[in-house]
Structures are given as structure tokens and as C-alpha cells.
C-alpha positions in Angstrom: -49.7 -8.5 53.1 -49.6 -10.1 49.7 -53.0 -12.1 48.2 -53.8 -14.3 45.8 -55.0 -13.2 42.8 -58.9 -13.8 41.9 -58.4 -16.7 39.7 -56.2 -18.5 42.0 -58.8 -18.1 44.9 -61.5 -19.0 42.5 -59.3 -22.7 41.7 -58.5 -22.5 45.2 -62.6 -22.3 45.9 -63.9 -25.1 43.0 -60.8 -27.6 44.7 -62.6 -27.5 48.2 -66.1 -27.3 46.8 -65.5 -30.5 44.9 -63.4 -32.1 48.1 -66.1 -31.7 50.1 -68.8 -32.8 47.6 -66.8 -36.0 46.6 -66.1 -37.1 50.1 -70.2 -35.8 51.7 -71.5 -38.2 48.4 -71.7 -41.9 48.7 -72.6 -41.8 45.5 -73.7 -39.4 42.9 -77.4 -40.1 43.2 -80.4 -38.1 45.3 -81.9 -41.7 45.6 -83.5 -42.0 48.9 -82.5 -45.4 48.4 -79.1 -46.0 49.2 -78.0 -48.3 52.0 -77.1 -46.1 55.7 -74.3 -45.7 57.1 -72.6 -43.6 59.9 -72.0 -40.0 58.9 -68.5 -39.3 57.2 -66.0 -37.2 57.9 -64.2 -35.1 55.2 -60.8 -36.7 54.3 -61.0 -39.7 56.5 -64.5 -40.9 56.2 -65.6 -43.9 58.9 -61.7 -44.1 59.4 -62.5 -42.8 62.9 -64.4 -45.5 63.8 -62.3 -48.4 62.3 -60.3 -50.9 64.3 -57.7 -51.4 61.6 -56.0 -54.9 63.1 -59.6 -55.8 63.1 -61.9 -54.5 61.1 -64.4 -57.2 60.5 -64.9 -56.7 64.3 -66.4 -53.3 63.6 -68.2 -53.7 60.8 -69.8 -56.4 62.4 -71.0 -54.3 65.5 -71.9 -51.5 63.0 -74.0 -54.2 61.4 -76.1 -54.8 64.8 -76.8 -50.8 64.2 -77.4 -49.7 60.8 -78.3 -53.4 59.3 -77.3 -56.0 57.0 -76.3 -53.7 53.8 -74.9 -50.5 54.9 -72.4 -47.9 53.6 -68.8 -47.8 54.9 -66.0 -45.0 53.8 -62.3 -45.1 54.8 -60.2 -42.4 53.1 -61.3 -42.2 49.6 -62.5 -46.0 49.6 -66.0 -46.2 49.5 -68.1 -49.7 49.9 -71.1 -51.3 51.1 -71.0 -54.1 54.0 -73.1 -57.1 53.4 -73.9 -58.6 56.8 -75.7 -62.1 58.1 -76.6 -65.1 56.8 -79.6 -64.5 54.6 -78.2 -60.9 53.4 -75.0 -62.7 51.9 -76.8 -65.6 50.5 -79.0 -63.3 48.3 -75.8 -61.0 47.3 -73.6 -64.2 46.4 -75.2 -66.9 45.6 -79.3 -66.1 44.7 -77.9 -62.4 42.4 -74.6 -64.2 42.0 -73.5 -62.6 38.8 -74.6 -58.9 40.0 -71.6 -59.3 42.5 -69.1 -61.2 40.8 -66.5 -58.8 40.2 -63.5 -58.4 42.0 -63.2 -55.1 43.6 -60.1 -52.6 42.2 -58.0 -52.2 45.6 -54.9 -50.2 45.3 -52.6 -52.9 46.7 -54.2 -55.6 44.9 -54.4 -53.9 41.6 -50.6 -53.2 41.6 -49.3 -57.1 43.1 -51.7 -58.5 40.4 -51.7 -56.2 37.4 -54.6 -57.8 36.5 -53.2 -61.4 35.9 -53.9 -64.5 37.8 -57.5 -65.8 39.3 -57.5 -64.1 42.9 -57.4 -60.4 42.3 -58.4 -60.0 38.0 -61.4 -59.0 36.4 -63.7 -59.5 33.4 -62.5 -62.1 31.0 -59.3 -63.0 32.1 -60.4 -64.0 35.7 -63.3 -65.9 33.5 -60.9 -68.1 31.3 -57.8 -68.3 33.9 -60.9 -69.6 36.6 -62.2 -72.1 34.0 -58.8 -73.4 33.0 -58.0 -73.4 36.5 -60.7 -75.3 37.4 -61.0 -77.9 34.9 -56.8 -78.4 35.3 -56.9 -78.9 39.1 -59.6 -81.9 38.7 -58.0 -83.8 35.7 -54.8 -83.2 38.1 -56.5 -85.2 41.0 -58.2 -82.7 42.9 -61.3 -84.8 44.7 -59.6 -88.0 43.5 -57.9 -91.0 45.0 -54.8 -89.7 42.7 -54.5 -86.7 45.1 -55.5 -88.8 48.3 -52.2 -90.9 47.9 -50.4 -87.8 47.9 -51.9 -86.2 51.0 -52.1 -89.8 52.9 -48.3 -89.8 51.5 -47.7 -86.2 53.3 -49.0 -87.1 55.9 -46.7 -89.9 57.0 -44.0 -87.4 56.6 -45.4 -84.9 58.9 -46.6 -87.4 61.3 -42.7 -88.4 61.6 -41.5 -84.8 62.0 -43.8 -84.6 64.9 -42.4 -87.3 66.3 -39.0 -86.5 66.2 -39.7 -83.7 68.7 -40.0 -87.4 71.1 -42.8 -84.9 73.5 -40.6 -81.9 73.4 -42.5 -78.4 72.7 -42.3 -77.1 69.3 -43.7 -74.5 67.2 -46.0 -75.9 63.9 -46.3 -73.2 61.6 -43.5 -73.6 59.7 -43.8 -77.3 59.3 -47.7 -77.3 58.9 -47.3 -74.8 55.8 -44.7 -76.6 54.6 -46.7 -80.4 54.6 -49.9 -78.8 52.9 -47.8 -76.7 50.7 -46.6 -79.6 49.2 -49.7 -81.0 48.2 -50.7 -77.7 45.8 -47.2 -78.4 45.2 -47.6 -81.8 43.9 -50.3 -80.6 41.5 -48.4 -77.2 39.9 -44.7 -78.7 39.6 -45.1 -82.6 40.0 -42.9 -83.0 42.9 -42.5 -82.4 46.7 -40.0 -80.5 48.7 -38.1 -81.8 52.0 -38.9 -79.2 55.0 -35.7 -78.7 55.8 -35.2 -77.5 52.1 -34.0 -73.6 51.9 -35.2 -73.0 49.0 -38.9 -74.3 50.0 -38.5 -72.6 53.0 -37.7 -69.4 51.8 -40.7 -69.3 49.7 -42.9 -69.8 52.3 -41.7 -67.4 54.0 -42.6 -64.6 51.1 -46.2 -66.0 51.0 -46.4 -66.0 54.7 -45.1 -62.2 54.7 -47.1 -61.2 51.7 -50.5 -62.9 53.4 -49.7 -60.8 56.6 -49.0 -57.5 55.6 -52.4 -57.5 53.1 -54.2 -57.2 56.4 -51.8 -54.8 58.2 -52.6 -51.4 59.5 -50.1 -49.8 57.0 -51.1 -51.2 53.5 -55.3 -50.1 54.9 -53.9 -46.9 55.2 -52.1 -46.7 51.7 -55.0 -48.5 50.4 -57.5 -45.6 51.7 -54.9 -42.6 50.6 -53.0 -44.2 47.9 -51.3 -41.2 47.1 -49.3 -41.4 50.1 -47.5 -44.4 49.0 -44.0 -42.8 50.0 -44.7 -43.4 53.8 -45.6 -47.3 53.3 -42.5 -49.2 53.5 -44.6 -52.3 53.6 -46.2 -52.1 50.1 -42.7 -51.9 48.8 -41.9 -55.5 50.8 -45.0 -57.0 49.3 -44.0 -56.2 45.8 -40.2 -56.7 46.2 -41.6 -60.3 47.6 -43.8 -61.1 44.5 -40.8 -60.2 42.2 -38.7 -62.6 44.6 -41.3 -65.4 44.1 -42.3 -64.9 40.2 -38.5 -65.0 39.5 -38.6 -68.3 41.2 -41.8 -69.6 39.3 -39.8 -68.2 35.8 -36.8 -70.0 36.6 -39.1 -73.3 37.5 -41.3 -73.1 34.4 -38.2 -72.4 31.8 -36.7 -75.5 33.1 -40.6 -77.3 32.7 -40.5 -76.0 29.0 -37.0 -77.5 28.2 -38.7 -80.7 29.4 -42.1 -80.2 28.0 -43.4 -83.5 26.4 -47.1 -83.0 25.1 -47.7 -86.7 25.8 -46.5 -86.8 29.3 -48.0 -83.8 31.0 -47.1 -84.4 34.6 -48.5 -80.7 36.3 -50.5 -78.1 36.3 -47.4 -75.8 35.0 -47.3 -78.3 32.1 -50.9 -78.6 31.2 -50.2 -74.4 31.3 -47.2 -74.4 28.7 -49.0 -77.2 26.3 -52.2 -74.7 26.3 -49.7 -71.7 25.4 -48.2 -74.1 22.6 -52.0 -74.6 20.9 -52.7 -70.9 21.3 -49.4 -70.0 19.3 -50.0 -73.0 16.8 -53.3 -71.4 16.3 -51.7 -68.0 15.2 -53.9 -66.6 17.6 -53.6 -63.3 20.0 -52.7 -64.8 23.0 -54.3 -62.5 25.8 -54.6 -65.1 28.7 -52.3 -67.7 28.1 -48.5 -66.0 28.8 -46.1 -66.3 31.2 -47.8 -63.4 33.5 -50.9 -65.2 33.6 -48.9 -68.4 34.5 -46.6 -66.9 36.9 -49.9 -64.8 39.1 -52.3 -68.1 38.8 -49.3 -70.3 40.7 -49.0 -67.8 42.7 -52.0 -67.6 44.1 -52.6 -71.4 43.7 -49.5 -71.9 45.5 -50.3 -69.0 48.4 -54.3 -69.7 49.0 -53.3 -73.4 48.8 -50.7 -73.6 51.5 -52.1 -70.6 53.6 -56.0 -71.0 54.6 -55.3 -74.7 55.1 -52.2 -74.4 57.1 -54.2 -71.8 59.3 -57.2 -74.3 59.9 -55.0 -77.0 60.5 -53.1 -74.9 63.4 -56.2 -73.5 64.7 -57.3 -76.9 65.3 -54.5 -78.3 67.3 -54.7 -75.3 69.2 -58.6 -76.0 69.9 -57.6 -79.6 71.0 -55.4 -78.3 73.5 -57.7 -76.1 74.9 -60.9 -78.7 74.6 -58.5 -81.9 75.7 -62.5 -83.8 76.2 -63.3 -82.8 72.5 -59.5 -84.2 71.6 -60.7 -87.7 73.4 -63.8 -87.4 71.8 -62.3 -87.2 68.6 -59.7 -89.8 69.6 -62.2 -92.2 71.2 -64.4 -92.3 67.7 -61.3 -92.7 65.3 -59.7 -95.8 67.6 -63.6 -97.4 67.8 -63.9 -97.2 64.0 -60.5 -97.2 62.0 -58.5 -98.3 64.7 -54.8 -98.1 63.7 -55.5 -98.1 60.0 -54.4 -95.4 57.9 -57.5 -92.4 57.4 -59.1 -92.3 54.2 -61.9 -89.8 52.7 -63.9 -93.0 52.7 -63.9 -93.0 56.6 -65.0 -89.4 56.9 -68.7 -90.4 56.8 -68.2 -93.4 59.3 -66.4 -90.5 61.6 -68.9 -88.3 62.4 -67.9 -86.3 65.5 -64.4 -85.8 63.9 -66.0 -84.2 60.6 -67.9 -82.4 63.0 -65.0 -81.0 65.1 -63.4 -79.8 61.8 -66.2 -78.0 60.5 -66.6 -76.5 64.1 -62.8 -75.3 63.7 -63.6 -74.1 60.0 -66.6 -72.4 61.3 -65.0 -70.7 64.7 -61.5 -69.6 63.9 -63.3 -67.7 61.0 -60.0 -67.0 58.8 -61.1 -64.7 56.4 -63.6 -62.9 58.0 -64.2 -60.3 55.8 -63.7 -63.1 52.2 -61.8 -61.2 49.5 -63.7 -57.6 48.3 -66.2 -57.8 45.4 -67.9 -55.4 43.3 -71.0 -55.1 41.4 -71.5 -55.6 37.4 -74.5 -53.8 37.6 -76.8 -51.6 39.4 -78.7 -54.5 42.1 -81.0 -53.6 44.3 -80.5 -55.9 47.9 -83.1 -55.6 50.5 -84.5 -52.4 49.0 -81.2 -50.7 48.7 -79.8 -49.6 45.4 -76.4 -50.4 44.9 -74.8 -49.0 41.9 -72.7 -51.0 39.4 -69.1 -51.0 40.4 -69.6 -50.6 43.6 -67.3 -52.4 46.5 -68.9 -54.8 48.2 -67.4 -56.8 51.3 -69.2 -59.8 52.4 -68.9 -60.2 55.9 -67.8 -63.5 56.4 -67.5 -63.2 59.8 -71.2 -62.4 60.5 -72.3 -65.1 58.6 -70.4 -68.0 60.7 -71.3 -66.3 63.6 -74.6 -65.5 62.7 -77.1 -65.7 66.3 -80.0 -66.8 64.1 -78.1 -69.5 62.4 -76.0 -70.7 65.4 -77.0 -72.2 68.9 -73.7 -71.0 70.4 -72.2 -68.9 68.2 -69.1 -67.1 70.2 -68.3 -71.0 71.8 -66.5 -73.7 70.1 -69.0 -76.1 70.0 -69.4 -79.1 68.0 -73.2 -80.1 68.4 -74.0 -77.4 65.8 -72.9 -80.1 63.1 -74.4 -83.2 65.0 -78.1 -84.0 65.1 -79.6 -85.4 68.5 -78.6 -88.8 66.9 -74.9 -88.0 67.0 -75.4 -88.2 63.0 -73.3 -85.0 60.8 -75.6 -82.5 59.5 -74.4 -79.8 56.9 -76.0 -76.3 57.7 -76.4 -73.8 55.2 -75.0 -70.5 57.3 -71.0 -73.0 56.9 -69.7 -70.3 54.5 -65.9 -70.0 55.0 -64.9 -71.0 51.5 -67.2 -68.2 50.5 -69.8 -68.7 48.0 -71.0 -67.7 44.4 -69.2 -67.2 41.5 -65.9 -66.5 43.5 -66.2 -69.5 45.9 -62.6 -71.0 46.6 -61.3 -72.7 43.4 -59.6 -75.6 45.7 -62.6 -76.2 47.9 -63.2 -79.6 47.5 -59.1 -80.1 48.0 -58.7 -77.9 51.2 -61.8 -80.3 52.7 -59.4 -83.6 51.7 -56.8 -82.2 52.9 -58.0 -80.9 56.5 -59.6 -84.0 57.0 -56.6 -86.5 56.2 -54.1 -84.3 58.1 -56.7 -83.8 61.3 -57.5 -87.3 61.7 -54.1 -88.6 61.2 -52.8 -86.1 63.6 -55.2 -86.9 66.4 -55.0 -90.9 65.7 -51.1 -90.5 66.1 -50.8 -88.1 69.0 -52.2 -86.3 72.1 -51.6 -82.7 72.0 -50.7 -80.7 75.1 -49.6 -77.5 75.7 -46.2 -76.7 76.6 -44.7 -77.1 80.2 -45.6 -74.4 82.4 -48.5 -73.3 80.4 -52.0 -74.3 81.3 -54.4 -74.7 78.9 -56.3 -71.6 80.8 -53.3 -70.0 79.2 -53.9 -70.5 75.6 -54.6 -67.3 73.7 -57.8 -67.6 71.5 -57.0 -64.1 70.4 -56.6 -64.4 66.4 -53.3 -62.3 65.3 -53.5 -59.8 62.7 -53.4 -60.0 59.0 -55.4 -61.1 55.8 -56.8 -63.7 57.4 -57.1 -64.5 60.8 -54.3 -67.3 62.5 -53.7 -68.1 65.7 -51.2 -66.6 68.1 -48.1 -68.3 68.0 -47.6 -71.1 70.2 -46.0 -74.2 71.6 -47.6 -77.8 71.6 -46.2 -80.7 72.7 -46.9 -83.9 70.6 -46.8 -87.2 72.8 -47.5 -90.5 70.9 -50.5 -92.5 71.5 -49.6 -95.8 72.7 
């Protein structure tokens, strides 16, 4: 029998000494400090324990055992769970800094190569935010400017409904086609018909892209990165990027052929006249180029069109299952509005329809575990050190469902907005934008626009399900993927006479 020779066995022996010493260490600290956890395996860590179509679900019951900040490993990827109401209010909003950072996923970090808002870091998430930011508002975003547009939208979708005349259909397309073309609106300064294959076809990259982030395969190649060969799907998701930047590039260059610094008519040109200064200036431009441009519309134009769309559809779904909260809602919008056209300035007037939609916000709970962060800094939260850099997920999911925080927590139920008076009442546990430094950029939008499209919907139409399906039938199961839509399914719209 042939053997090694001693200094092979002695590489062989430090390899497996510091395996097993980086995957039995959280962290390299003796603290007596550090948040719990369940005991780790080598190699796989908690993989054991996960249930990858839904994780938040685990982490969530792990939370009932080991507490609101505890340690979680998959693979290689370390983090620490932030769980319930109180717990997630401290880490994001009251140390809000100390967990600002986005954390450096595998899948992330190659889609974004740090451009864009979503997934950068440091100062080019700071000045892309803050441009962002200041660009959607002058742009409409909260204004009467962008309630045209979505009142506008709305008309359109309200006549594809109808031209189903009561027959079943399915809405996702259509839904993430009428609120894409609101973000639409803002980047390119136009709108796009739904039958439109070019439209379409984009859609259906974000749509793709959104559902394989939160697929079994790309939290595999995210824990063991290194394996990268056996996931198909992380080659889709980038091959579908490249698809939709190259349609971005071709939109922008015909933009800059255009560009008129006096008439800036979109985001995209508001983008290019900021890229002009910088040059003019002589300047090193580090965050305005065409990268930066391309990743912020994309994510403007995918977080715009998808965590809407997914509310929207959750809600119709909701009605269908709840046809007394639908009359409700009905009832209240014919007794104040009538048949006039929904405006923001009814919303306050409509109190059990705001209601509903916060309810539908609150219980279809589409991004349950919010987008990873990381520390700046070592933090301490609730007597647990927490090193800087570390990967923190906030559990969204415990927060909305919270059993200190709500009266029915797993039910849909309206009342936990309403006072005894029937009068809306904002609660502080209503977190599904997120909250702190990294709260959704298009908050105050997405709450236009679900309120517009809701109430318009529901004045217009009844929704039932389809023929032959009862609404015992419909599946309250969410299906898998970033965040958290419904099943697919068929309604039936039938006009309100």
C-alpha cells in the first residue's frame, strides 16, 4: 500500500483543522455574548433544518425557541435573525445606521456588481438612493401629476377586465403590466399597450428573475457558491439581466439622441443631464454612468411593477374568498363616492377600504424575510454582540404577524386597522415596506397606487371565482419565490350595475 508523504498528511491535517474550526465558529470571538442558535453541522450548518421554498417559515418557529436575535448558518452563509416587532424596530429604525448595509450575497453580488440602489453598498447606494429619491418626487411621485397617470391606468385596466364580459381569466400578466406602466411613466415618459411584445417580454424577465431569487437552487448556490456548475438557474438570471440592460441601453441611447436639458421629460433624462454636469465638470465620474443607470431602472422598473402587482392580486383573491368584506368594501365606496372616479383625496373619507388594503398588505406578507442587511459596526441588540459586517435578516414576517402586536394574527381581518368607531388607525407593527435607512424608495407611490387600482377595481366589479370552484377552494397557500404571491388562479369579473 502506498502513503502520503508527511507533509502532504500534515496539509491534509491543517485543511480539516481549519474546516472544522471555520464552520464550529460563528464568529471568531470567545464572547459569551453572541446571539444562540441551534447547533451546526460541519459543511451544511442549519441547512438541515431549513424549509428552502419557505424559509421565513422556519426561522420564524426557531424564533418561538431560541428568541428574537439568534444565529442561523446555511453552508458557509452565516447570519443573525432579527425576529418581532420590538426586536426589528430597535435594529432598523432606533440603531438605524448600525444596520444599514446591504448584505454581500453570492447571487446578488454578481446580478448587481455593485451598481444600482437595491443590492450596492457604501457610497454608491448612498448617492444613487439620494438621486433616486429626490428624482422620483420632482417626477410626481406623491403628487396629483402621478395620480392622473394611475387614475389614467386605471381606466385602461378597468376596460380589459371588462372585455372578459364575466368570463374567467387569469390577472397576473395584465396586473403587472397596468402598474408597470406607472414606474414606466416616471423612467421613460411613456406607457406601453398590454398586448405589446416587447413590454410583455420584459415582464416576463423581471417576473423570472424575481422568482428564481427565492428558489431552492439559487439558496443552494448561494450557501456553496463554489458549486455554481450545477445551478442552471443562476445562469437564467444573469442571461435575463443581460437580456433587459440591453433593452434599457438601446432605450437610453435613443433618450440621449433626444436629450434636451430644458425639456427633461423622465427619470432616464433627469439621469443623462446629471451625467452631462458631471463630465462638464471634468470630474471622475464614479456613480453617474451608464451601469449605474442601467441597475437603478432596473430595479426601479422590477420592485416597481412586482410588490404592487403581488398586493394587488392578493387582494382580489382575498375578495373572493371574503365576498362580505368585498360588499363591505363595495357598500362604503357607492355610500361615499358613488360612481365618481377614486381619488387619493377620498382615501380618508373611505375608511374600511383603506383598512382592507392595509389588512391585504399586512396578511399576504410578500417579502417576508425584507431584503438581507448587514452591520457597519459592531451593535450590541438586546445584550447580544453582533460584529460589524455581519448578515442580518429582518424577519418581516414575524413582525406583521407579530401575537403581541395583532388581535388575529394568522386571519385576514380588517378590524386591526379600525377603532371601535369604524375610524382608520395606523399601527406601528404595519412594516411591509420595511423600515430604516433601506425602507422602500417608492413607498409613498406603491400606497397611491394600491389604493387607486383597489378601489376602482371593487367600484367597477364583483369578483367571483371561476365556475366550478368554490370559494372553499381558493388556495391561500403563497407560491415560492423572492417574495411571496399567490397561487395562480382564475377570477371572474362581473360588472356592477
Amino acid at each position: 500500500m502506498d502513503f502520503m508523504d508527511p507533509s502532504t498528511l500534515l496539509f491534509l491535517f491543517v485543511l480539516t483543522m481549519m474546516f472544522f474550526l471555520k464552520t464550529g465558529n460563528f464568529w471568531k470571538s470567545s464572547s459569551q455574548d453572541l446571539p444562540p442558535g441551534p447547533r451546526r453541522w460541519p459543511l451544511i450548518g442549519n441547512l438541515h433544518l431549513l424549509d428552502l421554498k419557505r424559509p421565513y417559515r422556519t426561522l420564524y418557529k426557531l424564533s418561538k425557541q431560541y428568541g428574537p436575535v439568534f444565529r442561523f448558518q446555511t453552508g458557509f452563509q452565516k447570519m443573525v435573525v432579527v425576529a418581532g416587532y420590538e426586536t426589528v424596530q430597535e435594529a432598523l429604525v432606533n440603531q438605524a445606521d448600525a444596520f444599514a448595509e446591504r448584505a454581500s450575497i453570492p447571487i446578488f453580488e454578481e446580478f448587481s456588481e455593485g451598481h444600482g440602489v437595491i443590492f450596492s453598498h457604501g457610497e454608491n447606494w448612498k448617492v444613487m438612493r439620494r438621486f433616486t429619491l429626490t428624482t422620483l418626487r420632482d417626477y410626481g411621485m406623491g403628487k396629483r401629476t402621478i395620480e392622473d397617470k394611475i387614475v389614467e391606468e386605471c381606466h385602461s385596466l378597468i376596460q380589459k377586465f371588462e372585455s372578459y364580459k364575466g368570463k374567467p381569466f387569469e390577472t397576473a400578466v395584465i396586473m403587472n403590466a397596468a402598474v408597470a406602466n406607472i414606474i414606466v411613466s416616471i423612467l421613460l415618459g411613456k406607457r406601453y399597450e398590454y398586448e405589446d411584445p416587447t413590454f410583455l417580454r420584459l415582464l416576463k424577465l423581471v417576473n423570472e428573475n424575481v422568482r428564481l431569487f427565492g428558489s431552492p437552487s439559487l439558496s443552494l448556490y448561494n450557501m456553496f457558491p463554489a458549486l455554481s456548475f450545477l445551478f442552471s438557474s443562476r445562469k437564467t438570471v444573469l442571461n435575463n439581466r443581460k437580456e433587459t440592460h440591453s433593452f434599457i441601453q438601446e432605450t437610453f441611447i435613443e433618450h440621449l439622441k433626444e436629450l434636451d436639458v430644458n425639456d427633461q421629460r423622465s427619470f432616464i433624462d433627469a439621469f443623462l443631464i446629471r451625467q452631462q454636469e458631471e463630465k462638464n465638470k471634468n470630474k471622475i465620474n464614479k456613480f453617474f454612468n451608464n451601469d449605474n443607470l442601467k441597475s437603478v431602472v432596473g430595479n426601479l422598473f422590477a420592485a416597481g411593477m412586482e410588490t404592487t402587482s403581488t398586493t394587488l392580486r392578493w387582494g382580489l383573491l382575498l375578495m373572493m374568498k371574503y365576498p362580505e368584506i368585498q360588499n363591505k368594501v363595495q357598500e362604503e365606496i357607492t355610500k361615499v363616492i358613488g360612481s365618481a372616479q377614486p381619488q387619493i383625496e377620498h382615501r380618508s373619507k373611505l375608511p374600511y377600504t383603506d383598512a382592507v388594503i392595509h389588512e391585504v398588505q399586512r396578511f399576504a406578507n410578500i417579502l417576508p424575510m425584507d431584503l438581507p442587511h448587514a452591520t457597519t459596526t459592531d451593535v450590541t441588540l438586546k445584550g447580544y454582540f453582533i460584529p460589524k459586517g455581519t448578515y442580518i435578516v429582518p424577519l418581516l414576517y414575524s413582525v406583521l404577524y407579530d401575537e403581541s402586536q395583532w388581535e388575529k394574527p394568522n386571519k385576514f381581518y380588517p378590524e386591526h386597522f379600525l377603532d371601535s368607531n369604524g375610524k382608520f388607525v395606523k399601527r406601528d407593527a404595519f412594516m411591509p415596506f420595511s423600515a430604516g435607512r433601506r425602507i422602500c424608495a417608492g413607498e409613498t407611490l406603491a400606497k397611491m397606487e394600491l389604493f387607486l387600482f383597489f378601489a376602482s377595481l371593487l367600484q367597477r366589479f364583483t369578483f367571483q371565482p371561476a365556475p366550478g370552484t368554490s370559494k372553499e377552494d381558493l388556495d391561500l397557500t403563497p407560491a415560492v419565490g423572492f417574495t411571496t404571491p399567490p397561487t395562480p388562479y382564475y377570477l371572474c369579473a362581473l360588472p356592477r350595475s
